[in-house]
N, C-alpha and C positions, 0 to 999 in steps of 0.2 A: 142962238147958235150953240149955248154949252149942250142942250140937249140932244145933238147932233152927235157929239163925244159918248152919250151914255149906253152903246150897244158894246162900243170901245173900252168904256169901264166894267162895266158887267164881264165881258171877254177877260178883262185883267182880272176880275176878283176871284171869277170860277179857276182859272188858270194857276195860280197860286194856292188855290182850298185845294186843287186835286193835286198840286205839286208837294207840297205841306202832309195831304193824307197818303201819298206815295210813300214821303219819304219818313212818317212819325208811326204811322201803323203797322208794319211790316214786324216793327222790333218787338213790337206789343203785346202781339198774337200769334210772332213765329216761335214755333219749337227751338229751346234756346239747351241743345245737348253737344257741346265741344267735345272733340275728340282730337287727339295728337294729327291725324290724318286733315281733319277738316280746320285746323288750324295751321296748317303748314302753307307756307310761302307758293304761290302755281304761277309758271308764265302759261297761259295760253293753252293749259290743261297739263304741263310738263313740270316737271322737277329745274328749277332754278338752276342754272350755271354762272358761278361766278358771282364776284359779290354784287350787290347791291350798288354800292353806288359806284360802278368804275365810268370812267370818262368817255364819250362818244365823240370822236373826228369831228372836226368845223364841218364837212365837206354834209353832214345830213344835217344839220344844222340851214345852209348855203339852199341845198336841193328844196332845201318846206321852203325858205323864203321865198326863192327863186320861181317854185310851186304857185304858192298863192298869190303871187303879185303876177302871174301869169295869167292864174284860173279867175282875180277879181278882173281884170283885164277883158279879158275874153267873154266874161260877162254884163258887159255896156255893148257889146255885141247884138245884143237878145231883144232889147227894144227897138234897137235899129231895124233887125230884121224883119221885125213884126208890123210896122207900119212903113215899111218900104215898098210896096205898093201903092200907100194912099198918099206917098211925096209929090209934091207939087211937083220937082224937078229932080227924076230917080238918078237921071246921071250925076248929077249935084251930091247927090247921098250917097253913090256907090262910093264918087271920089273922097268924099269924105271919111266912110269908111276905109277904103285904100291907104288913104292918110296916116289913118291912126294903124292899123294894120302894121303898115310899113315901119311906123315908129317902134311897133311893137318887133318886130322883127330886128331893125339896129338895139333896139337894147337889148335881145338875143345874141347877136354876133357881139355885140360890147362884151357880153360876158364872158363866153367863147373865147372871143381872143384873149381876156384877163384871166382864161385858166379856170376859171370857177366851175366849170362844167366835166374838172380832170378827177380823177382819183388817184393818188396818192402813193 
């Protein structure tokens, strides 16, 4: 059975030699000419506002969590869908989906009504 693993290994060893020459070669063989310009701080192609490290409201903080526990959520979705045809008993699996759905949506209005959905 290990060699059942070994296409799995191989996968991880290329995976790592091309991550490793990504990230060791670049420095090696790029043109290494700093200039005041190319050395300066950029947001997002702009000139920086404001310092570095100021403080960011709970409230984006709240929205990622609130985000991903949403988006991982909604993704056990995906299996369901995909073989809900070949269910033995589709009403059985809709309701079950409904289910979970449903729960997903009280822990929606939970939040809601505790305000975490408000800005400030």
């Amino acid at each position: 059975m290990p060699s059942d693993y070994l296409p799995i290994l191989i996968f991880a060893v290329v995976a790592v030699v091309l991550a490793a020459i990504a990230v060791l070669v670049p420095p090696l063989f790029g043109p290494k000419r700093p200039t005041t310009v190319k050395m300066a701080p950029y947001e997002s192609g702009k000139m920086p506002i404001g310092p570095a490290r100021s403080r960011f409201p709970i409230q984006y903080f709240l929205f990622a969590v609130l985000f991903i526990v949403f988006d991982v959520e909604i993704v056990f979705l995906f299996p369901w869908a995909t073989v809900f045809k070949e269910l033995p008993f589709p009403l059985q699996g809709l309701l079950e989906a409904g289910i979970f759905v449903l729960i997903l949506v009280l822990g929606l209005v939970y939040v809601w009504k505790k305000g975490g959905l408000e800005w400030e």
